[in-house]
N, C-alpha and C positions, 0 to 999 in steps of 0.2 A: 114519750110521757103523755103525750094528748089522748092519747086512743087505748090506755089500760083503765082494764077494769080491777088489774089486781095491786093491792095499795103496798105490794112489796116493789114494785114499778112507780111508784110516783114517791119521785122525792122529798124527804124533808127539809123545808125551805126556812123552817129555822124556827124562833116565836115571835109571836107578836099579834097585836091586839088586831081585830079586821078591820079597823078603824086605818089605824097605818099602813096594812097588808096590803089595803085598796088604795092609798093615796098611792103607794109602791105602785103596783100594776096603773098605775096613770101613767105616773112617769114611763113607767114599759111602753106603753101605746104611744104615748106621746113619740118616745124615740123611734119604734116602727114608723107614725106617719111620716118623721122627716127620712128615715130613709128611704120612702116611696119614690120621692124627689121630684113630683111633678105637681102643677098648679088643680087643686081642685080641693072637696070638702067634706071634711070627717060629720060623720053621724054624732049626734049629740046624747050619749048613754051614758052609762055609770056601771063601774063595776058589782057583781055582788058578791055573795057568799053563798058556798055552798058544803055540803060535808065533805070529807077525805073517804072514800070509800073504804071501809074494810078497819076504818078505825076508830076509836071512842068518840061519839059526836059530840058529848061534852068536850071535850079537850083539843079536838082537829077539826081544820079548816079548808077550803081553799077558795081561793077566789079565782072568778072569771069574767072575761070584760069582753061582749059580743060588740062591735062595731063595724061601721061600713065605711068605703072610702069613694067617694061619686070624684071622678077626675074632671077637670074645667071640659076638654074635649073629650069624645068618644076614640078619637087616634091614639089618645096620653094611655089608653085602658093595658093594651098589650107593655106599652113601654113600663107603665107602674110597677106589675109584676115583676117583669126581666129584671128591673133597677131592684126592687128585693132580694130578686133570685141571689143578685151578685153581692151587694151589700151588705144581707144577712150576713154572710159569713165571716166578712169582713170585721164585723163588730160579736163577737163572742158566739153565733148565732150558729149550728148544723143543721143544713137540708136534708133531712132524713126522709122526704117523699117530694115527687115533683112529678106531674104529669095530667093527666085528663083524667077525670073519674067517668062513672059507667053509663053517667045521666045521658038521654036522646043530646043535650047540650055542649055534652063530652066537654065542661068546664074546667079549667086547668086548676088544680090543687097542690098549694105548697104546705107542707108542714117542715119547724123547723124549731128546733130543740136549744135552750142556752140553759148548758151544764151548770154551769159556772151562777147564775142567778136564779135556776129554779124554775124557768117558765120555759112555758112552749105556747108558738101561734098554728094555726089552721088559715088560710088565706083561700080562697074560694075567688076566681076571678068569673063575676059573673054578666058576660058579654052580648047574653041573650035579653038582658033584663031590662026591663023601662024604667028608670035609667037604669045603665051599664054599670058596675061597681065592681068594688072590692069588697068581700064578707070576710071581715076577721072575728077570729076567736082564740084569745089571750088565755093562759088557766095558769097558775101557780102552781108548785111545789106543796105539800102538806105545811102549812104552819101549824103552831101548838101554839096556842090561848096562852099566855102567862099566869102563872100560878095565883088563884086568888080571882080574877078576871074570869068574865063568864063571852061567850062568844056572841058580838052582836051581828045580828043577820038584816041582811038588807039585798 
């Protein structure tokens, strides 16, 4: 879901106003951090709005919610991810990629899809960094605007 360009690949995640669609994708994050399960400290962002590729921009939406995760130790960094790896699934969540991408950094990247709700995360564990973190990126499903309702961007 995360990595299509073609809007017959991202699902329809139902209607609703971006107003609610984002407070929804809070709640999404929120539950990502606690499956992290280790002592440290979420970036302080907001999700926004963007169009649904390939579909009337009046009418479709989706939202995305970039956040970081800094763990209390630089030890917690490896553990954070693994505890995703396992957890994800656990709660409605499929690892549909998991390994090193192609950077000098060879940073471990999970992507991980919930059918069921409409979202998918990108997790970027990045170990090189000052500080060391976690780079997520949350995206929803296509919403549809409710009829009459025009789409607010933020």
């Amino acid at each position: 879901m995360a990595d299509s360009s073609n809007s017959d690949d991202i699902p329809l995640a139902g209607t609703s106003t971006s107003l609610a669609a984002a407070d929804k994708m809070e709640q999404v994050s929120s539950g990502l951090y606690d499956l992290i399960g280790v002592k440290g400290k979420a970036s302080d962002s907001r999700p926004g709005v963007t169009e649904c590729s390939g579909r009337d921009q009046a009418k479709y939406f989706q939202i995305f919610h970039p956040w970081s995760f800094y763990p209390a130790s630089v030890n917690d960094l490896d553990e954070a991810m693994k505890r995703l790896k396992a957890e994800l699934p656990k709660h409605g969540w499929k690892v549909v990629d998991y390994g090193p991408d192609t950077s000098k950094n060879k940073n471990i990247n999970l992507t991980a899809d919930n059918d069921e709700k409409k979202y998918s995360v990108k997790v970027v564990q990045m170990a090189k960094n000052d500080p060391p973190k976690l780079s997520l990126m949350v995206v929803s499903g296509c919403y549809q605007v409710p009829d009459g309702e025009k789409i607010q961007r933020f």
